[in-house]
Backbone as a printed PyTorch tensor [residue, N CA C, xyz], in Angstrom:
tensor([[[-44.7900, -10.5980,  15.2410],
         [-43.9080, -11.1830,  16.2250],
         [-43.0810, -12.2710,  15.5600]],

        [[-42.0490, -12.2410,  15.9000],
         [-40.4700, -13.3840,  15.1820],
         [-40.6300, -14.3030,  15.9810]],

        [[-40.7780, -15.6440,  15.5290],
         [-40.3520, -16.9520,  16.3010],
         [-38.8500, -16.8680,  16.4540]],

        [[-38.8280, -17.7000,  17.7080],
         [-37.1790, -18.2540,  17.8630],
         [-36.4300, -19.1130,  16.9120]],

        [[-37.1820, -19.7270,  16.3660],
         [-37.0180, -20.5160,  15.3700],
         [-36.9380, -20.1490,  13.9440]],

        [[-37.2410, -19.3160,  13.5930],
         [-37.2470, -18.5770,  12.4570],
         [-36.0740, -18.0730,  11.9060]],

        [[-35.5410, -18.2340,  10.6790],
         [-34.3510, -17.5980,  10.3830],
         [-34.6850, -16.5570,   8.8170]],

        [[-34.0620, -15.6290,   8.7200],
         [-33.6770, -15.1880,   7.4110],
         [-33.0530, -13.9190,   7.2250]],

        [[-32.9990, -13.1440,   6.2340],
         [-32.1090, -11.7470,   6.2080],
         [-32.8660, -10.6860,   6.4030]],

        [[-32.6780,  -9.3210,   7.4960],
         [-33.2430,  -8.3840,   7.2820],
         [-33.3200,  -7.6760,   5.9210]],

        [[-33.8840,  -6.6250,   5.7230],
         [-34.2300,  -5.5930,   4.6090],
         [-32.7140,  -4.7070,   4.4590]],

        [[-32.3670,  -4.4900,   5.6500],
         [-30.7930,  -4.1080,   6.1960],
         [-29.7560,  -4.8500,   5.7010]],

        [[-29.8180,  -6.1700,   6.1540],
         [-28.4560,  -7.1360,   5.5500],
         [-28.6600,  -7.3190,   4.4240]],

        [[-29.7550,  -7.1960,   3.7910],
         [-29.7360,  -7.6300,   2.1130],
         [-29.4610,  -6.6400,   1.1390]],

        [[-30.0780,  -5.3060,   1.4160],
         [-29.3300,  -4.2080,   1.0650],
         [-27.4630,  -4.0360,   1.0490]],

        [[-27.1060,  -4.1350,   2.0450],
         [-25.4990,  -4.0460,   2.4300],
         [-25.1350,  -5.2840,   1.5170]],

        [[-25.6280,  -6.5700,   1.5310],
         [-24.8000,  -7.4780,   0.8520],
         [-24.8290,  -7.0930,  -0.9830]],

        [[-26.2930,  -6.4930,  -1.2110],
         [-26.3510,  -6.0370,  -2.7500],
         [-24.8810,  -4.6500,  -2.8790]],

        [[-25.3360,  -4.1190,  -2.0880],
         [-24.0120,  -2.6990,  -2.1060],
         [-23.0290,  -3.5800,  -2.5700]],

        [[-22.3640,  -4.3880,  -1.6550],
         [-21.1150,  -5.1660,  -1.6240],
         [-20.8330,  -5.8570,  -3.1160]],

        [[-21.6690,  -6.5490,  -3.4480],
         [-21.5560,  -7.5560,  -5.0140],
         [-21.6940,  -5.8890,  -6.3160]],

        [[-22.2350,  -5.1690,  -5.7850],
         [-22.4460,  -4.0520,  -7.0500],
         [-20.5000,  -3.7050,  -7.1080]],

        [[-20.2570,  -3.1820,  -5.8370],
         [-19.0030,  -2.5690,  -6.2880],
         [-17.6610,  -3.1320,  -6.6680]],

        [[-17.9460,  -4.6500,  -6.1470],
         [-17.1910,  -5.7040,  -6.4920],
         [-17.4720,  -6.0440,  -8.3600]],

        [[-18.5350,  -6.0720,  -8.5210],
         [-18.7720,  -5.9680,  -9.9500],
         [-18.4700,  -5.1650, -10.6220]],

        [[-18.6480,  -3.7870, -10.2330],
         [-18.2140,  -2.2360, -10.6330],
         [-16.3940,  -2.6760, -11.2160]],

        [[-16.0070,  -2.9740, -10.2220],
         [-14.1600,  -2.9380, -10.4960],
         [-14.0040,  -3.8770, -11.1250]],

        [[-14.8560,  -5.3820, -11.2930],
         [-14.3270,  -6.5060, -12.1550],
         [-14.7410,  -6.2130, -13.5880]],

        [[-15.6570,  -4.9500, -14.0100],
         [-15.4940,  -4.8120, -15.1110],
         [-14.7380,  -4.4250, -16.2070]],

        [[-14.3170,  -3.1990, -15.8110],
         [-12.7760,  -2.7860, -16.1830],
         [-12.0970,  -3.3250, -16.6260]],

        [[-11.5890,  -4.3870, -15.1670],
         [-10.7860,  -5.9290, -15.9860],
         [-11.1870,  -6.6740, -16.4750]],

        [[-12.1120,  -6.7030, -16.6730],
         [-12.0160,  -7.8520, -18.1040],
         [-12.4900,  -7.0250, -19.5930]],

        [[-12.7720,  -5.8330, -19.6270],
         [-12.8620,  -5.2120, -20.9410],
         [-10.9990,  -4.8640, -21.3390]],

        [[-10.2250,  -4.5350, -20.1730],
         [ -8.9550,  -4.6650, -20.7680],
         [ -8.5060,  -5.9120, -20.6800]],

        [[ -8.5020,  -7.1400, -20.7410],
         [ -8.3980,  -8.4070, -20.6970],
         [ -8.5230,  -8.5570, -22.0160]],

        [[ -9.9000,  -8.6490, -22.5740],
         [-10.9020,  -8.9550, -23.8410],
         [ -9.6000,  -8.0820, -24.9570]],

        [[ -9.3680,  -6.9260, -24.6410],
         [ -8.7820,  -5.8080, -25.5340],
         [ -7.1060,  -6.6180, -25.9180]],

        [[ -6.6570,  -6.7960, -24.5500],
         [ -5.4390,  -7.0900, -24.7410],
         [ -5.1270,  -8.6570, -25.3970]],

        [[ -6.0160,  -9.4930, -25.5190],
         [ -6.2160, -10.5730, -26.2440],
         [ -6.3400, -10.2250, -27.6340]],

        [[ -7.5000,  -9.3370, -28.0480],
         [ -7.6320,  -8.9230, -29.2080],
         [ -6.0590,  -8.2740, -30.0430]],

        [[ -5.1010,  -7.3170, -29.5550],
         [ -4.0820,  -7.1190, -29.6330],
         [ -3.0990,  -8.4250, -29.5590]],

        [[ -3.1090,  -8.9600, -29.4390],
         [ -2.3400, -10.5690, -29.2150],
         [ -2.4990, -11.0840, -30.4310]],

        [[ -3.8750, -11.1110, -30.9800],
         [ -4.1360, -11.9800, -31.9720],
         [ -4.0900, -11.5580, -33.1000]],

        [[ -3.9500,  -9.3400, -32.5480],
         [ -3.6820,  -8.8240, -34.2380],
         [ -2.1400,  -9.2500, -34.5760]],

        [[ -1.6220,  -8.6260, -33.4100],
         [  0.3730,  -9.5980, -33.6050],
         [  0.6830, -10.3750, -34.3060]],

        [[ -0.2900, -11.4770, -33.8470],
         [  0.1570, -12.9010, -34.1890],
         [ -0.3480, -12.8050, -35.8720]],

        [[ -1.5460, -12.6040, -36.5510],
         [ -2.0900, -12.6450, -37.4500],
         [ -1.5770, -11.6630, -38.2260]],

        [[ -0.7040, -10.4390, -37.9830],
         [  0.2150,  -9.8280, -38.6690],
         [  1.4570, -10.3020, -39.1040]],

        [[  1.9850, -10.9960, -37.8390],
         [  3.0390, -11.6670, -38.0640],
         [  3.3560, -12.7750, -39.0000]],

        [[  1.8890, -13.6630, -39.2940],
         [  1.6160, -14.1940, -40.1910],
         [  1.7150, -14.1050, -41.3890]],

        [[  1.3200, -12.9640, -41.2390],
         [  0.5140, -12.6230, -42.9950],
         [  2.2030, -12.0840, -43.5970]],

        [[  2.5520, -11.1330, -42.9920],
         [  3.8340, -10.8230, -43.2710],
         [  4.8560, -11.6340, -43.2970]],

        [[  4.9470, -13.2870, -42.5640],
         [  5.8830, -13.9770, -43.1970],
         [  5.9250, -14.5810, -44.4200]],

        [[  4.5310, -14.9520, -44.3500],
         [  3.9280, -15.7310, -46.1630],
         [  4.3820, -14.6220, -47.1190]],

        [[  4.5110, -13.3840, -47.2330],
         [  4.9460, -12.4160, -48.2730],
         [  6.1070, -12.2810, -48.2090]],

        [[  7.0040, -12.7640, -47.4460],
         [  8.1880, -12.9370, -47.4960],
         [  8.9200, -13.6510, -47.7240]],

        [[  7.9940, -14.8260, -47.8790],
         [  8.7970, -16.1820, -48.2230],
         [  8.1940, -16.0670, -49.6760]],

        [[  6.9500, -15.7200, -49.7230],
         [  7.0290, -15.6870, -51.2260],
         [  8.0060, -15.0780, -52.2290]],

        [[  8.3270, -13.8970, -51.5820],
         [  9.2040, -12.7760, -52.0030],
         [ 10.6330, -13.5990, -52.4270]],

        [[ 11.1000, -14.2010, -51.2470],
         [ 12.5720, -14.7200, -51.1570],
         [ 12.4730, -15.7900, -52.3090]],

        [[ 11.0010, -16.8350, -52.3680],
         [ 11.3400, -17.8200, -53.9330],
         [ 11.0020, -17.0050, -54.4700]],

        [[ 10.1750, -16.0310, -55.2140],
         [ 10.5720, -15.2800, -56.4150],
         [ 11.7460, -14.6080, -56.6190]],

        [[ 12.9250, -14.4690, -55.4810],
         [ 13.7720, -13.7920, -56.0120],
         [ 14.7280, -14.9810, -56.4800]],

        [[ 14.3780, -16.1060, -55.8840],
         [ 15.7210, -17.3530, -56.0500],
         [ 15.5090, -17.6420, -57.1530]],

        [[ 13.8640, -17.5530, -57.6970],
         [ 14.1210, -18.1680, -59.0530],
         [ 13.1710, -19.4300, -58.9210]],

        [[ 12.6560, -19.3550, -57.7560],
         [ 11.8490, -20.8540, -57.5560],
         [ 10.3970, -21.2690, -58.2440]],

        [[ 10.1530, -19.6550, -58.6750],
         [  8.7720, -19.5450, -58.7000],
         [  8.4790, -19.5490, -60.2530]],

        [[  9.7100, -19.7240, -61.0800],
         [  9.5430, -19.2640, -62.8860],
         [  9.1520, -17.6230, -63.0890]],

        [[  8.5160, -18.1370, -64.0260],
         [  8.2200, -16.7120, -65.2360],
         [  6.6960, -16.2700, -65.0190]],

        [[  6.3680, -16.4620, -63.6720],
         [  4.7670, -16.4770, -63.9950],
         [  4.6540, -14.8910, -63.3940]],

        [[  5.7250, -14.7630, -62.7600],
         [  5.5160, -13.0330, -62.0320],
         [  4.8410, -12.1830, -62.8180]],

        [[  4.1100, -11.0500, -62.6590],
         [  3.7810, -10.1370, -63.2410],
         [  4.3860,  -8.6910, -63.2560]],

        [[  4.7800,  -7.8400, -64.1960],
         [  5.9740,  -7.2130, -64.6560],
         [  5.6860,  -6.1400, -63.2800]],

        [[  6.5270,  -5.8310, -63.1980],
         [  6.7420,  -4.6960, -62.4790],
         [  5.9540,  -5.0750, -60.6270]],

        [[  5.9220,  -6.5190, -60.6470],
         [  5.4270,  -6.6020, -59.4590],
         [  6.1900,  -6.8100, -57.9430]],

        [[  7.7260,  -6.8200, -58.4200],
         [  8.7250,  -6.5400, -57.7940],
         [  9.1110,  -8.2300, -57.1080]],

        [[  8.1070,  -9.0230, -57.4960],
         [  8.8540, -10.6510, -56.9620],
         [  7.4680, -10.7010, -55.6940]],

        [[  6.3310,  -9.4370, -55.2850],
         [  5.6720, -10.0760, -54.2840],
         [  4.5340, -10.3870, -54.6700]],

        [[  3.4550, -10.9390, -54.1130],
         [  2.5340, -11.3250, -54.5860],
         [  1.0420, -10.4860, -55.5350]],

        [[  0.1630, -11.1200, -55.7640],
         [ -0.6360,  -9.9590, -56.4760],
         [ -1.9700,  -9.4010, -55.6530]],

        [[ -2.0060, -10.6790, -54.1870],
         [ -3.1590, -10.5870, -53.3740],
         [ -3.1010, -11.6910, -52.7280]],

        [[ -3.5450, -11.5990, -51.4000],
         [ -3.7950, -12.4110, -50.3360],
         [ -4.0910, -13.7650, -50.8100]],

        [[ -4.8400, -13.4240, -51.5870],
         [ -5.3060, -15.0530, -52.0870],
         [ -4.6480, -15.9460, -52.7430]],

        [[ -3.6220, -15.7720, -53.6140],
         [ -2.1820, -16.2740, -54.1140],
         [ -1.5550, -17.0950, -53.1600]],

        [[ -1.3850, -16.3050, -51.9870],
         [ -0.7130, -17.4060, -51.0060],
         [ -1.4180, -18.5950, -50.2800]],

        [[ -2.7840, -18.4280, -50.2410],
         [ -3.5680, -19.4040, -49.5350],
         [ -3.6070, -20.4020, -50.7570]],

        [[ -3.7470, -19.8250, -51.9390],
         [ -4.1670, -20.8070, -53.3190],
         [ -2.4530, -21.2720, -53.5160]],

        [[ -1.9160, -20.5790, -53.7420],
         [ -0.7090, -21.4510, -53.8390],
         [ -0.0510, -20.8930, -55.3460]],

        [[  1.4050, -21.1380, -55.3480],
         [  1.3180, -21.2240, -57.1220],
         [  2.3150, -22.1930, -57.6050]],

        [[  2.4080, -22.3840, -58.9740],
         [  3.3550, -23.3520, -59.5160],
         [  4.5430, -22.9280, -59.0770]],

        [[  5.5560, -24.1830, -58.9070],
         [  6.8250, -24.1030, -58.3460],
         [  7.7240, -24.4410, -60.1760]],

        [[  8.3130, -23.5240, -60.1930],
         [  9.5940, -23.8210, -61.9500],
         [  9.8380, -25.1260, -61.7450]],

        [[  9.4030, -25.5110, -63.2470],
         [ 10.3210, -27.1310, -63.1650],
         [  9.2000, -28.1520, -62.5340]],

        [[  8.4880, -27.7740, -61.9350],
         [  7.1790, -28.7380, -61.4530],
         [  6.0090, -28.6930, -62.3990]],

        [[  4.9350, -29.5960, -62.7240],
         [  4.0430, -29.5030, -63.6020],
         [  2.7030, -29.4490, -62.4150]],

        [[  2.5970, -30.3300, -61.5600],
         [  1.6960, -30.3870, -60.7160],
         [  1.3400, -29.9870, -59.1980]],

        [[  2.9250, -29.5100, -58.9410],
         [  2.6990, -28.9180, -57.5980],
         [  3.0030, -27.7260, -57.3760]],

        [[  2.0190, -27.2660, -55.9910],
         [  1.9810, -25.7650, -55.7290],
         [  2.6910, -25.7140, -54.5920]],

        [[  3.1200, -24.4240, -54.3480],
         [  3.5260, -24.1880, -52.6410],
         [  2.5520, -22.8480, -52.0670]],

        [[  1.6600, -23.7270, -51.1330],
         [  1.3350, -22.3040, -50.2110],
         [  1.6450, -22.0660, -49.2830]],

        [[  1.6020, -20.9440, -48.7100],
         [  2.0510, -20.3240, -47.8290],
         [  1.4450, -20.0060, -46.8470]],

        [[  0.0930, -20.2520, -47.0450],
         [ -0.7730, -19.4050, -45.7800],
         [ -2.0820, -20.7990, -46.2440]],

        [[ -2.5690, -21.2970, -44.7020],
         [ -3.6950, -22.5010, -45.4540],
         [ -4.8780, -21.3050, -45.6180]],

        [[ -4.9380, -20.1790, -44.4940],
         [ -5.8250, -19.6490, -44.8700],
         [ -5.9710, -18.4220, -44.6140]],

        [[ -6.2150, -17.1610, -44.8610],
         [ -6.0680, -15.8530, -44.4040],
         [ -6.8220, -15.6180, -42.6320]],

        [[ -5.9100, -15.2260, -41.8600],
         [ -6.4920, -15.1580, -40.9680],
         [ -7.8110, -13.5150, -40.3370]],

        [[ -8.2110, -14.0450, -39.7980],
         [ -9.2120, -12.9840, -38.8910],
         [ -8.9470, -11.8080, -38.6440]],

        [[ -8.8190, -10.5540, -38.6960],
         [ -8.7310,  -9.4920, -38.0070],
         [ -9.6150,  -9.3470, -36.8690]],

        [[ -9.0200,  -9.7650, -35.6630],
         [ -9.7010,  -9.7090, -34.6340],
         [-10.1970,  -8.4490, -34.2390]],

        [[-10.1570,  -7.3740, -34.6300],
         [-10.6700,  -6.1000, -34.5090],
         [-11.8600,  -5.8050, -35.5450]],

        [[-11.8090,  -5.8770, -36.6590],
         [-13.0500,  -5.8520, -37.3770],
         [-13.6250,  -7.3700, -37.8150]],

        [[-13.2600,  -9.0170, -37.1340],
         [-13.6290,  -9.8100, -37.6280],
         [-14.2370, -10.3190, -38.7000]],

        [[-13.0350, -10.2420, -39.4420],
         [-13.2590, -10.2390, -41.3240],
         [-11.8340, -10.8070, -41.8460]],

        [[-11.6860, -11.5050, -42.6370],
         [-10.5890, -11.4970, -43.3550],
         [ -9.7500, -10.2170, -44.3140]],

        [[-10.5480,  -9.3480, -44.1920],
         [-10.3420,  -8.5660, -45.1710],
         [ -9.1460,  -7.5020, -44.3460]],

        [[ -8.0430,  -7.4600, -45.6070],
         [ -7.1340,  -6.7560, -44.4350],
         [ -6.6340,  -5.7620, -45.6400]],

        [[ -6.3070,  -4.4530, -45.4610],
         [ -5.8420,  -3.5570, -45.6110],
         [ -4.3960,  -3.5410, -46.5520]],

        [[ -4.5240,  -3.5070, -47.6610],
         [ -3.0450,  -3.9590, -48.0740],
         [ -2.0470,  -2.6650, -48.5430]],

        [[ -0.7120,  -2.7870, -48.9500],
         [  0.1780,  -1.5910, -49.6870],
         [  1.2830,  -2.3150, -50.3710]],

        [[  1.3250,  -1.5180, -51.4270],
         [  2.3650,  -2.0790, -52.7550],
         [  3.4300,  -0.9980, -52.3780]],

        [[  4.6110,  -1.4750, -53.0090],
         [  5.6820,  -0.6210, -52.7820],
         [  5.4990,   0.5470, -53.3440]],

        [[  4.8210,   0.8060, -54.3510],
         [  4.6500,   2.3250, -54.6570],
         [  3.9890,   3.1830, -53.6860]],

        [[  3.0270,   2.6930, -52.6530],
         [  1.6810,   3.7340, -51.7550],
         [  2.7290,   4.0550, -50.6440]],

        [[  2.3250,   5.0380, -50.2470],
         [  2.4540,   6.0740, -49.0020],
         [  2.8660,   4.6150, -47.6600]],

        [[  4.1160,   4.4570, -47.0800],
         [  3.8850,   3.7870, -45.5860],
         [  2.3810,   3.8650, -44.8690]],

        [[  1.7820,   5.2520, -44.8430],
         [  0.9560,   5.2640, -44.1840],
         [ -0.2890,   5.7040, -44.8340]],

        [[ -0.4850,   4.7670, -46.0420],
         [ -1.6980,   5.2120, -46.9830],
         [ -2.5860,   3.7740, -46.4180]],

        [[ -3.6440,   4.6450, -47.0280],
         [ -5.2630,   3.8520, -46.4780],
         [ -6.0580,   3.1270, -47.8170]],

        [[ -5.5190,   3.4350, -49.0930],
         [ -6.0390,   2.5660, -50.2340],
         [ -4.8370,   2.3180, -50.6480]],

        [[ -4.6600,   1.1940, -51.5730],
         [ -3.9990,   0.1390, -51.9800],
         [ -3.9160,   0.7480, -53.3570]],

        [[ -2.5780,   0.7820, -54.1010],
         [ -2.5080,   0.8730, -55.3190],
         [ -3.0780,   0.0440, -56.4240]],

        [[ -3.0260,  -1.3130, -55.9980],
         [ -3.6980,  -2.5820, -56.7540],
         [ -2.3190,  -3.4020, -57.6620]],

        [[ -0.9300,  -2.6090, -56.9170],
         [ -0.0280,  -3.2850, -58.0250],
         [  0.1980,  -5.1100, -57.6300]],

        [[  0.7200,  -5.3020, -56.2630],
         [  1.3560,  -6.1110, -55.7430],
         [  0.9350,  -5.9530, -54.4340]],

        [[  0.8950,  -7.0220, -53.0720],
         [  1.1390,  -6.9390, -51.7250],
         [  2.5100,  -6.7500, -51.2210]],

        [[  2.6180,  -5.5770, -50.6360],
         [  4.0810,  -5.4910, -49.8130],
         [  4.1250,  -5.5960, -48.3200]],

        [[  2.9660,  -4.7340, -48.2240],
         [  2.5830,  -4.9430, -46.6510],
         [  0.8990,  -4.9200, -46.1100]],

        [[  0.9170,  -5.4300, -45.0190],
         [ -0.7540,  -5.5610, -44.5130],
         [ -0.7960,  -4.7700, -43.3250]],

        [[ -2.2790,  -4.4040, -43.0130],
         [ -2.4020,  -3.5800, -42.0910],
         [ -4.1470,  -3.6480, -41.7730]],

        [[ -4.3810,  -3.6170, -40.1810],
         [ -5.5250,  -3.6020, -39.7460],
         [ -6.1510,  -2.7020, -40.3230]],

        [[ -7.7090,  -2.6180, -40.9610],
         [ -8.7140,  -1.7600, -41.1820],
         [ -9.3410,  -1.1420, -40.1330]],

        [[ -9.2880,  -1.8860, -39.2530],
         [ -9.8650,  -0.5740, -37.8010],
         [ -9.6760,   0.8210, -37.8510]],

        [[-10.1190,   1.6590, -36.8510],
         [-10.1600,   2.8690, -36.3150],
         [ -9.7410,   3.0720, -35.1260]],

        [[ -9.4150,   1.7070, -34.4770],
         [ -9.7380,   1.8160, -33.0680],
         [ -7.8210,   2.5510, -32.4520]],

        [[ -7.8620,   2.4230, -31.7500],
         [ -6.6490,   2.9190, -31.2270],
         [ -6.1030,   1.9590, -29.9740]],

        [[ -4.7690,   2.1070, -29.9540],
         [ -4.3370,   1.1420, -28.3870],
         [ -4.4880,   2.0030, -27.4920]],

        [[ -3.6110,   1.5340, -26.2390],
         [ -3.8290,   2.1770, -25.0090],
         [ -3.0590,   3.6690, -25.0650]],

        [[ -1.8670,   3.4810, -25.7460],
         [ -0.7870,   4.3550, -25.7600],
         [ -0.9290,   5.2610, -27.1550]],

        [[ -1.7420,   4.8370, -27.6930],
         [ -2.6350,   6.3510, -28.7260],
         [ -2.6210,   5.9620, -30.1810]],

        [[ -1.1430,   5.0180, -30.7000],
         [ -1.1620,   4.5380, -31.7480],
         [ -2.6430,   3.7010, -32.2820]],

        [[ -2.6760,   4.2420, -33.4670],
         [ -3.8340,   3.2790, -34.0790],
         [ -2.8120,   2.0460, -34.7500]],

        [[ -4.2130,   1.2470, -34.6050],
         [ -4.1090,  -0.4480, -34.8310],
         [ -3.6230,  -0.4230, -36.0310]],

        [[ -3.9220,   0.1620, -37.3560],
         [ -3.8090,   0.3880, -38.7450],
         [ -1.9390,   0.6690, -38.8470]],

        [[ -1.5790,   1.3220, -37.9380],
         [  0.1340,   1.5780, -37.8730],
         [  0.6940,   0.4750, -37.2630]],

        [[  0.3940,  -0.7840, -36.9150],
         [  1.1150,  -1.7280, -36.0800],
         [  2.0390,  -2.6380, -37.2760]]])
C-alpha cells in the first residue's frame, strides 16, 4: 500500500525517461564524431599551409641569393628536410646568424606524429616514397579519406 505522502518514479516513467536520453544520445553522437573529424581537417589545412610556406620562403632566399653557396647541387634552391627549416641556416655575408622558418614541425593531426610524407621535384605528384633529393612538397601519411572520397594524402 502507497502513502499519500510518498513520492517517486514508477518502473514505467523510468523506463520512458531512459528511452528518451538513449535516443537523444543516439543522434548527439554522430555530431560530434563529425565535429572531432572536421577539426582534425582544419588543423591538417592549417599545418599544411604551414609547412608549405617555410619551403617557399626558403626557396625564394635561395633563389635571391640570400642563402650563399651552401645549397646542395642539384637541389633546385629547396631544402634537404624538414629539419633545416626548424634548425635554421646561415644567411651569406653573416657569420653568426641563422634564419628559420618553422620554430617547429607541426603535428599531423591524423596520424599524430610529426612525421610527414615528403616529394622532391623529381617523384610522381602522387608518389608515396620520397626520392631523398630535396623537399618540394608535403603530404599527410594517413589512409583515411574525407567526406567527399579524396584521401587526406592528396590535400
Amino acid at each position: 500500500m502507497r502513502r499519500k505522502n510518498q513520492r517517486g518514479l514508477s518502473l514505467v516513467e523510468i523506463i520512458v525517461a531512459f528511452t528518451i536520453l538513449m535516443m537523444l544520445t543516439a543522434m548527439a553522437v554522430p555530431m560530434a564524431r563529425y565535429k572531432v573529424r572536421r577539426e582534425r581537417e582544419k588543423d591538417l589545412r592549417i599545418a599544411l599551409r604551414e609547412l608549405r610556406s617555410a619551403i617557399d620562403r626558403y626557396k625564394d632566399d635561395s633563389d635571391g641569393g640570400k642563402l650563399g653557396i651552401q645549397q646542395k647541387i642539384g637541389s633546385d634552391g629547396y631544402p634537404e628536410n624538414l629539419e633545416v627549416l626548424v634548425n635554421g641556416v646561415k644567411l651569406a655575408g653573416e657569420i653568426e646568424k641563422k634564419k628559420r622558418y618553422l620554430r617547429r614541425i607541426p603535428k599531423d593531426p591524423f596520424t599524430n606524429s610529426t612525421e610527414w610524407g615528403m616529394r622532391s621535384m623529381q617523384d610522381d605528384p602522387k608518389s608515396t616514397s620520397w626520392g631523398g633529393q630535396h623537399v618540394f612538397d608535403v603530404y599527410s601519411k594517413t589512409t583515411e579519406r574525407a567526406p567527399d572520397g579524396a584521401p587526406y594524402a592528396e590535400w
